[in-house]
C-alpha positions, 0 to 999 in steps of 0.5 A: 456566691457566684463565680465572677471570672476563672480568676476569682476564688472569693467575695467579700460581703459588702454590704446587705442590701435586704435584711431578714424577713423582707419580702422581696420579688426575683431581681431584687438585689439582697447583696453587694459583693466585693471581689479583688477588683470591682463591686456587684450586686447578687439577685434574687432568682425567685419571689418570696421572703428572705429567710436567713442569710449566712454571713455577716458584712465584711466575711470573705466567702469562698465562691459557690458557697450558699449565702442566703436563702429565699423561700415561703415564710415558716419554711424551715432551712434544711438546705442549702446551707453555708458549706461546712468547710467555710467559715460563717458568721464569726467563727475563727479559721480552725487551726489546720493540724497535721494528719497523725502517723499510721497506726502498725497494722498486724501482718497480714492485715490491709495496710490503710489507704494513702490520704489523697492530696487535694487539688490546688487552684493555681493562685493557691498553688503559687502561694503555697510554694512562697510561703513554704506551706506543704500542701497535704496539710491544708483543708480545702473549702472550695467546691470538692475540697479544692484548696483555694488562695484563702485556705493557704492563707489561714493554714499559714496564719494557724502555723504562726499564732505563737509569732504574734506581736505584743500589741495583738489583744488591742489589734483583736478587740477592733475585730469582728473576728475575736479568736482570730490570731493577729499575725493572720489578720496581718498577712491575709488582709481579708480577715472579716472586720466590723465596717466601722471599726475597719473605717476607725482603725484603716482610714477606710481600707476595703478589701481591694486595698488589701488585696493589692497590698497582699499581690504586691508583696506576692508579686516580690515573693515569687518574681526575681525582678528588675528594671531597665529606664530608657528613653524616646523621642517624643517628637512624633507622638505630639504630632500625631496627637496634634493631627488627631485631635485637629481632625476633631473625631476620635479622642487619642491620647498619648497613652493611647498611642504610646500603648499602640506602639507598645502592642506593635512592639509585643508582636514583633518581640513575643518573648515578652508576651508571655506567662510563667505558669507552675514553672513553665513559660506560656508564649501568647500569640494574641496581645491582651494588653491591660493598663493601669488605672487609678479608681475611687477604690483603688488601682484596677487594671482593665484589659483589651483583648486581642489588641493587636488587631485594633486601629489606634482609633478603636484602641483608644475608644476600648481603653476610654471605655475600660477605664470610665468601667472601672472608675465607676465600679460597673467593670465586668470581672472578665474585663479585669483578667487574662492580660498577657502584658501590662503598662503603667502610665505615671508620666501624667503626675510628672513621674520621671522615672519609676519601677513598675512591678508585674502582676504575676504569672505575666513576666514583664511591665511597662512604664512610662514616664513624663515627657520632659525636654533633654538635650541630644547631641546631633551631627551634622556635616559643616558643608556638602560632602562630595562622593569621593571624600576621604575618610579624614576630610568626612570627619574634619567636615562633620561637626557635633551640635547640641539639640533640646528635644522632648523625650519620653521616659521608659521603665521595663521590668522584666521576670529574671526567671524567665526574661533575660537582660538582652531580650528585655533591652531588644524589646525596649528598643524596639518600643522606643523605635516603634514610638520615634517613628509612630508618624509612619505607623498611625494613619491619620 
């Protein structure tokens, strides 16, 4: 199973491109892989015929695990196989048991050496400490035992199998996975399933509709959240966009330009910019902005790297680029991860407000809402004033009118551990003064 990303600890098998016995010519795709966020195809590397494969459709696989193997025909299959600590074909996570205590040793004899603790990845380590899972307890099955997100999962899914609910024998018979407990197949969401009977019991769910499922209530579990709804004058950007799209070159979108001056705002308030990682904040100064968008599959965030040096035409060629990838499935996993900052954009369906939620270890998200009309009150002088005026005839001659204008929405939610509500609210009125005078910002 490749590494596809340092982000990315298993794969999901899709779906068997080549069955056992075939013969098949290095290059040959044998098998689709699924990741938490976009679909692959695994190669052959050399000729022969496909002798075994570990797993069956649906099995979540730890990276760098042996899933198949291509040699001579008759050739016997000593090695490589699947790794001892993963979980192949169709048999149950292990109940993770606790180390028994110490035997007393007599006096004088060596006292026995400590159990060494086994290194988290840094996803592990974060649910680990939601769930309140002690990590000496947990067998690793990454490569040199490191624990890996799905390790924490399945000791936390052991922990509870006297928790199940009284409907779990029929939950179990749609599952290829029959001796797994169903309070585990609940929070983990990747159990491996029969496809069809996924399709039969989930209208079709596949393993990025879990993982987001399973991110988002990680996202509430780790983060103490909240949200902050301003709005700006749109006036601006739908002159730009006019210009621009007049000029007939390079096509710019409002997002693209809401986005520009979202990336203009990071830089001069970096403080959101940033990442809380094992309890510490780490500050970026390169803005990797990602912005959501809606796929076949499910939601995807794609990210522009070191945003902040791209004009608005590059801006949004990168994003249209991103985006088409990802809508497609053909998204590099790389181009999916190491964002500092997202924004989500539901202003398109007429979302007028809404709470976007952080995608962890980043601290804060922008959404942006609809552009809708909303009524200002303006004030105007009722004549020319002349210079020595006294205060009382400057207020007599200054007269409050109503004006309708189009306002764009803004919904900033921010990480309370690390952001602040001053902070947040400065960022927010600087993206809102950066889009009201985008007109000097973006050359058209």
């Amino acid at each position: 199973m490749p590494r596809l990303g340092n982000t990315v600890e298993e794969c999901i098998i899709t779906r068997w491109l080549r069955r056992k016995g075939d013969v098949v010519v290095a290059g040959d795709a044998i098998v689709e892989i699924e990741t938490d966020k976009t679909t692959f195809e695994v190669t052959t590397p050399v000729d022969g015929t496909l002798l075994e494969t570990f797993y069956e459709e649906g099995a979540l696989v730890p990276v760098l695990t042996a899933i198949f193997v291509v040699g001579a025909p008759n050739e016997r299959i000593d090695a490589p196989g699947p790794q001892a600590s993963a979980a192949p074909r169709v048999e149950s996570p292990a109940p993770q048991v606790a180390p028994a205590a110490p035997a007393k040793t007599a006096p004088g004899s060596a006292e026995p050496a400590p159990r060494a603790t086994a290194s988290l990845s840094p996803r592990a380590s974060r649910l680990a400490a939601a769930l309140g899972v002690q990590p000496a307890s947990i067998a690793g099955s990454g490569p040199g035992g490191r624990v890996l997100e799905i390790d924490v999962r399945r000791a936390y899914a052991s922990a509870h199998t006297d928790q199940e609910p009284a409907d779990a024998p029929a939950l179990r018979s749609t599952s290829a996975f029959a001796q797994s407990d169903q309070e585990g197949l609940r929070r983990t969401s990747f159990a491996p399933m029969d496809q069809q009977a996924l399709r039969r019991t989930s209208g079709g769910t596949t393993g990025l509709r879990a993982t987001i499922a399973r991110r988002m209530r990680e996202s509430l579990a780790t983060t103490a959240q909240y949200t902050m709804h301003a709005s700006a004058d749109a006036g601006g950007l739908l002159a730009v966009r006019a210009r621009i799209k007049a000029r007939g070159t390079t096509d710019v979108t409002i997002n693209d330009l809401v986005t520009f001056c979202t990336i203009r705002a990071l830089v001069d308030v970096p403080e959101l910019n940033a990442e809380f990682i094992d309890g510490r904040i780490v500050r970026h100064a390169d803005v990797h902005i990602a912005f959501a968008v809606d796929t076949p599959r499910g939601l995807l965030a794609p990210v522009v790297r070191h945003a902040q040096s791209l004009t608005v035409d590059d801006l949004a060629r990168r994003m249209k680029t991103l985006a088409t990838d990802a809508a497609d499935g053909t998204i590099a996993a790389d181009d999916l991860s190491g964002a500092t900052f997202t924004i989500s954009n539901l202003g398109s369906l007429g979302v007028e407000a809404f709470t976007p939620l952080i995608n962890p270890p980043q601290v804060a998200i922008l959404g942006v809402d609809a552009i809708q009309l909303k009524a200002v009150r303006r004030q105007t002088p009722r004549e020319p004033l002349r210079l020595r005026e006294t205060s009382a005839r400057r207020a007599a001659a200054i007269v409050d009118a109503v004006e309708f204008i189009d306002s764009i929405g803004l919904s900033l939610t921010c990480d309370h551990q690390v952001i602040d509500g001053a902070p947040g609210a400065k960022f927010l009125a600087v993206v809102k003064q950066k889009i009201e005078e985008v007109e000097g910002i973006v050359a058209v």
